[in-house]
N, C-alpha and C positions, 0 to 999 in steps of 0.2 A: 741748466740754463733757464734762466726766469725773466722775468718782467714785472711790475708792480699796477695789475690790475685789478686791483679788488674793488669792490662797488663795480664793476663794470660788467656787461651782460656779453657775451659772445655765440654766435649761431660758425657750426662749422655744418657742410654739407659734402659728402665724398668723402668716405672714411677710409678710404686704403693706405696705403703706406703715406706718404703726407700729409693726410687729413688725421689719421691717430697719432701724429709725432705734432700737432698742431695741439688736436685734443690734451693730450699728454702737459704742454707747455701751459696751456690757459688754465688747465689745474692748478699746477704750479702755480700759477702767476696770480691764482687767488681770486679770478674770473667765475661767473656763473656762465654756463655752459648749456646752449641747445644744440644735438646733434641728431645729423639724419643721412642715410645713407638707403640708395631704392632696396638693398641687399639684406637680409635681415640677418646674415651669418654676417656681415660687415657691422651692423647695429650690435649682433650681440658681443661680439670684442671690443666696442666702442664701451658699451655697459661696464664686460669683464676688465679692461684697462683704465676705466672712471666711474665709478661705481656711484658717483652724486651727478654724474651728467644727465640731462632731462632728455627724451628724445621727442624731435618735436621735425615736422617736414615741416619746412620753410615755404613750400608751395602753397603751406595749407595755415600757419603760423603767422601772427600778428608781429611783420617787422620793426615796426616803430618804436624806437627804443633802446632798439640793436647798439652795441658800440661799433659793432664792426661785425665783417660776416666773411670766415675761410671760407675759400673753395679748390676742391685739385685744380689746379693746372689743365687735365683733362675734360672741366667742364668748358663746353664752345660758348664763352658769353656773349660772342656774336648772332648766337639764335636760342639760346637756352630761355625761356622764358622768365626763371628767378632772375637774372641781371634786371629783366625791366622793372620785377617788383622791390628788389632791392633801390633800384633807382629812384620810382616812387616815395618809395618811405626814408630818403636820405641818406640810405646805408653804404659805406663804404664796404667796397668788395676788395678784401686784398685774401692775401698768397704767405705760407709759411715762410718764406724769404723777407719776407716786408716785416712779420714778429720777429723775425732774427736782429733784423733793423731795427725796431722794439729794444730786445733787447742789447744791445751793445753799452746801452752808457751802464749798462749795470757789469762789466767786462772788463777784466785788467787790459790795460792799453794795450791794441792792437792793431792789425792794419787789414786790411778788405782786399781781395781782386774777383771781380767779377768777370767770365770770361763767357762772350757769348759768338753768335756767327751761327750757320746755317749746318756747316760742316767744319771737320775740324775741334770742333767746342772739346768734345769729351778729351779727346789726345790731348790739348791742350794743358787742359786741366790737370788732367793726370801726371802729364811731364812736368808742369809748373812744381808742383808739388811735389813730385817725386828729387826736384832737381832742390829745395827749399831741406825735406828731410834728409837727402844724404849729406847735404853742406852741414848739419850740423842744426840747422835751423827748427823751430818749434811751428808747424806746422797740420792745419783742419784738412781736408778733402769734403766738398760738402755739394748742396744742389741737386742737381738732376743726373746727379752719378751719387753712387757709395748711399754710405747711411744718412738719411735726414739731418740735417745740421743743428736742428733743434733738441734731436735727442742725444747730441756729444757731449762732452764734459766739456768747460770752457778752455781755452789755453791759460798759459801762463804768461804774464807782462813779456812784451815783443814778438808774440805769436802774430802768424799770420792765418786767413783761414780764406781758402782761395776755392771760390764757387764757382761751378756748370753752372749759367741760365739761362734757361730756353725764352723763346720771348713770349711765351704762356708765362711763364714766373714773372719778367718784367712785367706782362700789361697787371699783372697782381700786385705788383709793388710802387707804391708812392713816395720812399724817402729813401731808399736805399742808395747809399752814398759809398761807392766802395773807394777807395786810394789809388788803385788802379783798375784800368775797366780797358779788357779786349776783346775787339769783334776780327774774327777772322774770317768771314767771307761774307757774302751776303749773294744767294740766287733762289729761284721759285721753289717756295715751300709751303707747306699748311695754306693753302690757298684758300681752302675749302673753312679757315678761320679769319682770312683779310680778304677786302674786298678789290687788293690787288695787290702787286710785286712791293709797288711803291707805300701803303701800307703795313707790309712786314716789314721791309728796309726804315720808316717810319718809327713800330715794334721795336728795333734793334736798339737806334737810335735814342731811344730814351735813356740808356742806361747812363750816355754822358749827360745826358741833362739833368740825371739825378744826382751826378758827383756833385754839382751846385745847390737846385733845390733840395737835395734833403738834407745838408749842413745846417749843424744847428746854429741859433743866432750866435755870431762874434768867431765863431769857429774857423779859425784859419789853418788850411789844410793841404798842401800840393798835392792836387789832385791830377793824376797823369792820365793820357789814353795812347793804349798801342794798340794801332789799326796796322792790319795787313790789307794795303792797299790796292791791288791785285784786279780787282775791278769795280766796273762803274761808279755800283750803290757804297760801298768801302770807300773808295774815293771822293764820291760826294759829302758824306758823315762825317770824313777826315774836316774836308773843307768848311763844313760848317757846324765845329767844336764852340762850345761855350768857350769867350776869351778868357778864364779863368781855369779852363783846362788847360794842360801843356801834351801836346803830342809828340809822339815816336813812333814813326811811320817805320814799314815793315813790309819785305816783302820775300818772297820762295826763294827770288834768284838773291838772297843775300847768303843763305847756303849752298855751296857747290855740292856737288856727286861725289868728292874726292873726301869730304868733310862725311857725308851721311855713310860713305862703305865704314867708318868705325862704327857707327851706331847701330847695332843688327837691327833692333826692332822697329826704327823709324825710315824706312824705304821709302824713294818716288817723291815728286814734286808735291805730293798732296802736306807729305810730313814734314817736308822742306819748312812749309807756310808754319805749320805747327811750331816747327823748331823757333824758327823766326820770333816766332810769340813770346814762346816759353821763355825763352833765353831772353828775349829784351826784358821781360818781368825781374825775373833772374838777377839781372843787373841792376835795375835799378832797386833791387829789395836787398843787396850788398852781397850775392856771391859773386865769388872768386874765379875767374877764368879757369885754375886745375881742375874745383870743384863742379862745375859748369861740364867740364868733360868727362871725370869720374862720373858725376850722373847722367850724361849723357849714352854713354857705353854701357852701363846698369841697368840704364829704362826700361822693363821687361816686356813692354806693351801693355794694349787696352784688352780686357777680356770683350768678345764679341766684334772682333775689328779686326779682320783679314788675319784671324786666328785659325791657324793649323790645330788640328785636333785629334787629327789620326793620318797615318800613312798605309792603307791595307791592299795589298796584292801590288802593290807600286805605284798604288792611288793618292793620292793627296785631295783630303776632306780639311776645308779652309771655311770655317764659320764668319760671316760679315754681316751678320743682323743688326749689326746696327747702323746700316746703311740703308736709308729707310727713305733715302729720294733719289732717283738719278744722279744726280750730281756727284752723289759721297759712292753708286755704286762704280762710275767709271774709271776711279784709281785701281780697283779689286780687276776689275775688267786688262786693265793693262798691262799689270802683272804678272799674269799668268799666259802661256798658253795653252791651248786645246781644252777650254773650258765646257763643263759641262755645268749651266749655269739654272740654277733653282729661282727664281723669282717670285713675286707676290704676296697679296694680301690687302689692306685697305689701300687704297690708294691715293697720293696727293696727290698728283696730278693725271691728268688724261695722255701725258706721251713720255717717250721715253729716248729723249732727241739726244742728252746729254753720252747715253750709251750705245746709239748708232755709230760711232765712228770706229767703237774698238770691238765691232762682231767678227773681224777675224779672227780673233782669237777664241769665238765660242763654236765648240764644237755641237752644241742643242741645247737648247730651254726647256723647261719644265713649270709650269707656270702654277698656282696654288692661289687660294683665298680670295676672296671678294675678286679679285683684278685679273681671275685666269683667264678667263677670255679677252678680256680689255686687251695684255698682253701678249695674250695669243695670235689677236688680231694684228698686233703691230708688229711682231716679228715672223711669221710665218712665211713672209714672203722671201726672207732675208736668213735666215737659218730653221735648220729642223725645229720643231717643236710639240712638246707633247702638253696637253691639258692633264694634270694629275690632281689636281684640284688640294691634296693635302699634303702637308710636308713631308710625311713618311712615306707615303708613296712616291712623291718626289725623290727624296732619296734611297729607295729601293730603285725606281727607274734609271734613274743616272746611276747608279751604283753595279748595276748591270750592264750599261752600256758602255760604260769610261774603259780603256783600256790602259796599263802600265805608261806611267808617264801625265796621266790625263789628271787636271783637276775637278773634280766635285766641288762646288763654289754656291754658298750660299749667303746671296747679297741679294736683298728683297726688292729696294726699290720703294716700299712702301710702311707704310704705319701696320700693326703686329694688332692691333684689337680687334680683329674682327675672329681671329682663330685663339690670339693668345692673352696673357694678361699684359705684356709686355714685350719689347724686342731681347730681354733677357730670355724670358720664358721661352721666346721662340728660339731664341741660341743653344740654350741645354735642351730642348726638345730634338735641335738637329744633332746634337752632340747625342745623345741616347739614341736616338736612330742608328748614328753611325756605328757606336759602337754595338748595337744590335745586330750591325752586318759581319761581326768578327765571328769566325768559328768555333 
């Protein structure tokens, strides 16, 4: 996958997994290249994977000139200092989503879904797709799950390539026009990057405004948006769609309970919403109702998503790292009971209101990472709790306490960077713990 950038100058900054699959492309694309990463084992595979890239810090680096300037997704440009200097010097800041946009006119004809929302997103995506390739269909998995979308091979004429976007990747992206664009919920998240609720729901919201603005001139396109309408901020976005979008509203209760007992791995009102999504995409991208339920029954689930991982002494160890706000831990919470529940780590928010209502079901907390005491303070009044500060002691502690029948449940509640590289990293680190507990 390319672009036709040559004479043009490029600075990427943040070279882990999407800022080298950035790097990588602007090679390709015949681009001159400054790169810089604060990590120097990060710089030195940025060298070994482009071996004419220049490295140069941006902080320190004469912008002016720039055609443009990556950055991860994980840089906060809401206080990072490069956004103001990039600002100064006229430099657009985009995101490897926005070069993917880049490249598309160089692509046999194909079609876009971009699927964003608070909670929910990754399922989403993953069923979209999953329900696209068992129909038969030619189908990407790309974004903020799976491998970078820039470093796939392109599809083939009538492919689809159906992205995760967090609204880090939208505020990075300025043309991305997908075909169809869905937001599945919208409640407090990344606060600590908007300077309120209504600025992330704001964030979200862009993604239909780019099915418009980023079309190119003449370009006539039905562009569609399926919102799961469910609350407020969803609600509102619905209502005020560019008139040149066309909406399909969506919601949990259009799946029954009687519907989701065939689909093992999509349980509870949360998946509900999911389904809702996935399937309205579904349809309007031309499967077949059989089809539709053949993959529906297949779904295997999301790796890190109220994943079972071992069952030892009649325990049940259920991985949910990627539940990384309140909001996405209190489906995990419902589910189970006699939970012995692992929490922590950086934290978005300061409470944890979303999961007061289903602590009967927790049998004790264990609280870890930046937010153990935060946490500990908020529930100690209200069930047992220990401070174990890291995850394996966490799961050594609860693993000793839980009795037959009991759940081990690790749903953090918060963002994974302050211990790990990721909520990946932190999933197979509690999956190695566990299985370190087997005889």
């Amino acid at each position: 996958m390319r672009a036709d950038l040559s004479g043009q100058t490029w600075a990427v900054y943040g070279l882990a997994r999407s800022g080298l699959s950035a790097l990588r492309f602007l090679a390709r694309s015949g681009a001159e290249i400054l790169a810089w990463d604060d990590a120097a084992a990060a710089r030195e595979a940025a060298v070994a994977a482009v071996p004419d890239v220049r490295l140069a810090d941006p902080m320190q680096a004469d912008l002016a000139g720039l055609d443009g300037l990556v950055v991860s997704p994980g840089v906060p440009l809401n206080r990072h200092p490069l956004a103001a200097r990039a600002r100064a010097a006229g430099v657009a800041i985009v995101g490897d989503i926005e070069l993917f946009q880049r490249a598309r006119a160089t692509l046999p004809a194909h079609r876009l879904v971009g699927i964003t929302g608070t909670n929910g997103k990754s399922t989403t995506t993953a069923l979209l797709h999953h329900l696209l390739a068992s129909a038969g269909q030619w189908a990407r998995l790309g974004g903020n799950i799976g491998l970078p979308i820039l470093d796939q091979p392109p599809l083939p004429a009538g492919g689809t390539y159906v992205l995760e976007l967090s609204s880090f990747q939208i505020d990075l992206s300025q043309t991305v026009a997908a075909d169809i664009a869905i937001l599945t919920n919208v409640t407090p998240d990344h606060l600590d990057r908007y300077a309120g609720i209504e600025a992330y729901a704001a964030s979200k919201a862009r993604l239909f405004a780019m099915q418009v603005s980023g079309q190119a001139p003449g370009q006539a396109r039905g562009s569609r948006a399926i919102v799961a309408t469910d609350d407020a901020f969803t609600r509102a976005i619905a209502a005020q769609l560019p008139p040149a979008v066309c909406l399909t509203p969506v919601s949990f209760a259009d799946v029954t309970a009687h519907d989701q007992a065939r689909w093992p791995a999509l349980p509870g009102p949360h998946n509900a919403q999911n389904i809702a999504c996935a399937v309205a995409a579904a349809r309007l991208l031309g499967v077949s109702e059989p089809a539709l339920e053949q993959g529906l029954q297949s779904f295997p689930g999301l790796p890190h998503r109220m994943e079972q991982v071992a069952s030892i002494g009649g325990v049940r160890f259920v991985n949910d790292s990627k539940a990384t706000n309140p909001t996405s831990v209190a489906p995990a919470l419902q589910a189970y009971a006699d939970v012995h529940w692992i929490l922590g780590g950086q934290a978005k928010t300061q409470e944890l209101d979303a999961c007061l209502p289903h602590l009967q079901h927790v049998k004790a907390a264990y609280t870890i990472g930046e937010a153990a005491g935060l946490f500990a303070d908020i529930l100690r009044m209200r069930v047992p709790v220990a401070v174990s500060g890291t995850l394996e002691r966490a799961v050594a502690e609860a693993a000793a306490a839980a009795e037959p029948g009991d759940t081990v449940l690790l749903s953090p509640a918060c963002a994974s960077f302050d211990q790990f590289r990721d909520f990946e990293a932190r999933g197979q680190a509690f999956r190695a713990a566990v299985e370190g507990l087997r005889p």
